[in-house]
N, C-alpha and C positions, 0 to 999 in steps of 0.2 A: 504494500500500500504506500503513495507517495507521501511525506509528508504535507501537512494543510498548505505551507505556503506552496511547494511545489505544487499541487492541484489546485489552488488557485490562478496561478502565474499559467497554466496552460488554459485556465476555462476563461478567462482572459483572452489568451493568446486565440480563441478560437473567435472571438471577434474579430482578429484582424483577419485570419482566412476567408469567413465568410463576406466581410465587409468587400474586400479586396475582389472575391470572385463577384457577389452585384458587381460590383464597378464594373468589372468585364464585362457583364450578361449585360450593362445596362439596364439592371432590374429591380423599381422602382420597391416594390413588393419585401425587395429582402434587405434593403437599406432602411426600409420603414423599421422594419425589426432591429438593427443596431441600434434605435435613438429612445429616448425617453420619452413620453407623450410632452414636457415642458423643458425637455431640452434647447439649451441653447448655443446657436454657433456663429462666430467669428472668422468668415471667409476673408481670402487672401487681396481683394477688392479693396485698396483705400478710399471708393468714393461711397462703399456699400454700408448700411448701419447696421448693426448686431442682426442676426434673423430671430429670431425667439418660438419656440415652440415649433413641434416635429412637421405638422403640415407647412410650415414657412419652408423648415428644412429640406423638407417632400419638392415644394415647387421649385425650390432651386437648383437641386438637382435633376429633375424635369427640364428645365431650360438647361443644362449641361448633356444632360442624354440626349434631348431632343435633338441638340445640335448634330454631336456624332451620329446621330443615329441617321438625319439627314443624308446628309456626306455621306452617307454610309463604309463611318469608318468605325476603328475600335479604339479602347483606351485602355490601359491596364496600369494599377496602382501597385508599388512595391513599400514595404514599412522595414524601419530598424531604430529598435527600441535602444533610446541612450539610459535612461531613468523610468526606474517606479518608485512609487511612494504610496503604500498602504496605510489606511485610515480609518480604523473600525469598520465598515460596510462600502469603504468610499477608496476609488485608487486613483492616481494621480498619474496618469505615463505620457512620458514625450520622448521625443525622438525624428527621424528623416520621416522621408517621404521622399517619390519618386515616382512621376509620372509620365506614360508613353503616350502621344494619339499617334495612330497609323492612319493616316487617310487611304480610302479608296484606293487599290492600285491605277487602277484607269484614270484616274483625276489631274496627277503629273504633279499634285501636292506632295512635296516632302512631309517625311515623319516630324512630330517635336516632340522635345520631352522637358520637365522643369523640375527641379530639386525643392523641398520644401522642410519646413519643420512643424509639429504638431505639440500640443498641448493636449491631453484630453482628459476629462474628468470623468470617470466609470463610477457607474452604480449597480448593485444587485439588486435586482427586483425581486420581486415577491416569490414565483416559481429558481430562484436562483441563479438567471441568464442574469450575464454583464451587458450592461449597456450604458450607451454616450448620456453623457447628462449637461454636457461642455467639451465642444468643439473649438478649438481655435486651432489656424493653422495661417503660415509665413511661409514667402518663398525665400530660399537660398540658393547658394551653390550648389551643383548637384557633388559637384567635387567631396562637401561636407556627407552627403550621402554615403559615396562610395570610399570615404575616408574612415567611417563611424568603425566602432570596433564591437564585435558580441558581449554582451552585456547577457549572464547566466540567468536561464528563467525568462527571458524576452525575446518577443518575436526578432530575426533578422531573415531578412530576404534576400538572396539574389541583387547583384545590380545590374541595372541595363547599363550596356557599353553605349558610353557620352555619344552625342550625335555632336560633331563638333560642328559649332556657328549656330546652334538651335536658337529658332528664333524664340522659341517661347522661353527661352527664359532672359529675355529683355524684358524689363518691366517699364 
């Protein structure tokens, strides 16, 4: 039997898999389920205000999918956990981020991808699934990405190899 923190630190960690594969499927359905009904989140937008509660949450990633889904391209998230911080019912992780869009091959759009950093505040609910309760997330370097180092007990992913001159990550 693992001990409690080790089976925590994975039942955890299975938020970011799920979270990660939505993102791919663009599936608004399984993203609803990682967030808190009055979650709140902090997109990487400096012109954009707090979004507040999960249907806010819902439609703006709707205008995200919608777009790729348009273009009919794909997007795929990668996570690497630098920090947890356990809190009676309540956990605290930050770390990268790393995001692909593939456009359409036919299109003659190049790929982009952009390095980011996350905050997130996790909550156990009542049946005992983790979920987002505080979303915040910053673009970086993706370099800080693929520099980060595994951190025992937290998720790390894969890096995608730099597309160098990516436009998306001009900000």
């Amino acid at each position: 039997m693992a001990p409690p923190l080790m089976a925590k630190d994975d039942a955890i960690n299975t938020l970011y898999r799920e979270f990660a594969s939505a993102y791919q499927q663009l599936d608004r359905s399984r993203i609803e389920q990682q967030y808190l009904p009055q979650a709140l989140m902090m997109g990487v937008s400096e012109k954009r205000p707090f979004v507040e509660g999960r249907d806010n949450i819902l439609a703006a990633y709707d205008h995200w999918f919608t777009k790729v889904a348009n273009r009919q391209g794909s997007i795929e998230i990668r996570f690497r956990g630098s920090n947890r911080v356990h809190y009676q019912q309540v956990v605290v992780d930050a770390g990268y981020y790393q995001i692909r869009y593939q456009p359409e091959p036919s299109s003659g759009e190049a790929p982009t991808q952009f390095g980011g950093k996350y905050q997130f505040t996790l909550l156990q609910n009542g049946e005992g699934r983790w979920q987002i309760l505080a979303d915040s997330v910053s673009r970086v370097e993706q370099q800080l990405f693929v520099d980060s180092k595994p951190v025992s007990g937290l998720v790390y992913d894969d890096a995608f190899a730099i597309i160098a001159a990516s436009s998306a990550n001009k900000d």
